[in-house]
C-alpha angles and dihedrals in degrees: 000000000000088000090061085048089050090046091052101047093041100056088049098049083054089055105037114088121241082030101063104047116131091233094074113076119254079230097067095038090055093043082049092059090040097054088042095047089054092057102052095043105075083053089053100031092084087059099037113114126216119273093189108133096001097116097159094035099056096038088061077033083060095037089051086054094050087045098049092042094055091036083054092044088043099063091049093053084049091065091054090042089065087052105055086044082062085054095050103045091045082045086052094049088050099061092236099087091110088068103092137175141196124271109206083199097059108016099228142107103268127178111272088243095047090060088044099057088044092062091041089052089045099052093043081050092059104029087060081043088236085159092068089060087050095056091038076054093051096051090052096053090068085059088049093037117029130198109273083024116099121106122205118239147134094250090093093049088052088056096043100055083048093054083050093059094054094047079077089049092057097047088052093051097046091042097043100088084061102038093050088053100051093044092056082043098053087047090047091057093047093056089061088047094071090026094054108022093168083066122095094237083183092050102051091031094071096053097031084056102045094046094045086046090054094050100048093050087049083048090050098055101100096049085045091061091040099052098042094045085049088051098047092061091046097037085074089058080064091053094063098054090052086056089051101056077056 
């Protein structure tokens, strides 16, 4: 049975971000689940039923570990997903959103604000110690779920696309100081346009973006750290209901 613990905590520690970065060693990664996995046992070991001659049971009991561990740490990537889409669309209205970076935890060529407001969100999520709900979250899963206990269905896959919806939502909510901004900026600048039609509206546009950009994310600090912080204690509220369509 420790070997289904290991299974779900491991797939999600390959999932959740932080967690999953390549910087941090397989080994620890694996020691981490381990750990983890030992100290839930003894609470589940009394219910636990006996896996002695069930071959094909415990190998979908094993799937359905795997399954419940990355759909756990999904969701959660979902929510910085949203984050880093914010980044991308302010990065966009700014005019720099050509300039990319890489993302060691993607691996892939992300905006400059993106990354940045990934960072932002990760550290906000350490920092609350909102990883230590989701892994409070975890361990009750084993309570809602059991080993041997999950049953296969299309209710997760339901939650999950509409956790893929709000992840625009979010991206909207978070970017929407900037974007407003630049959009009344952008408005602003066309009015002189016509007003002023000696004036270089382009050349005064790129520069007049990507300041005004820069001050309002400064200006929107405080309600960053707020509502991420907000949406971490209530994220967890959406885990359980995940557990729940299992």
């Amino acid at each position: 049975m420790l070997f289904l613990i290991f299974l779900r905590i491991g797939a999600m520690m390959l999932t959740l971000p932080v967690f999953n970065s390549r910087s941090i060693p397989i080994l620890f990664k694996a020691g981490l689940s381990i750990s983890a996995g030992l100290l839930i046992l003894p609470l589940l070991s009394p219910a636990l039923p006996p896996v002695s001659g069930m071959t094909v049971t415990f190998g979908l009991a094993a799937l359905g570990e795997v399954l419940v561990g990355a759909v756990l740490g999904f969701a959660v990537r979902l929510l910085f997903a949203g984050v880093q889409l914010a980044g991308q669309l302010a990065g966009f209205q700014m005019g720099i959103g050509i300039a990319n970076v890489f993302d060691p935890v993607t691996s892939s060529q992300v905006s400059v604000i993106g990354q940045f407001n990934n960072l932002l969100a990760m550290l906000v999520f350490l920092v609350t110690d909102a990883h230590h709900i989701f892994l409070r979250a975890v361990a009750d899963s084993f309570r809602l779920i059991p080993p041997l206990g999950v049953h296969y269905s299309a209710a997760p896959s339901g939650t999950i696309i509409g956790l893929g919806g709000e992840m625009f939502i979010l991206a909207v909510q978070i970017g929407a100081p900037v974007i407003v901004a630049l959009m009344l900026t952008n408005v602003a600048l066309g009015i002189m346009a016509r007003t002023v039609p000696q004036m270089n509206v382009f050349f005064v546009a790129a520069p007049a973006s990507v300041v005004v950009g820069l001050a309002l994310m400064g200006l929107s600090l405080p309600f960053f750290w707020s509502y991420m912080n907000r949406l971490f204690r209530e994220f967890p509220e959406v885990v359980y209901t995940l557990l729940n369509t299992f």
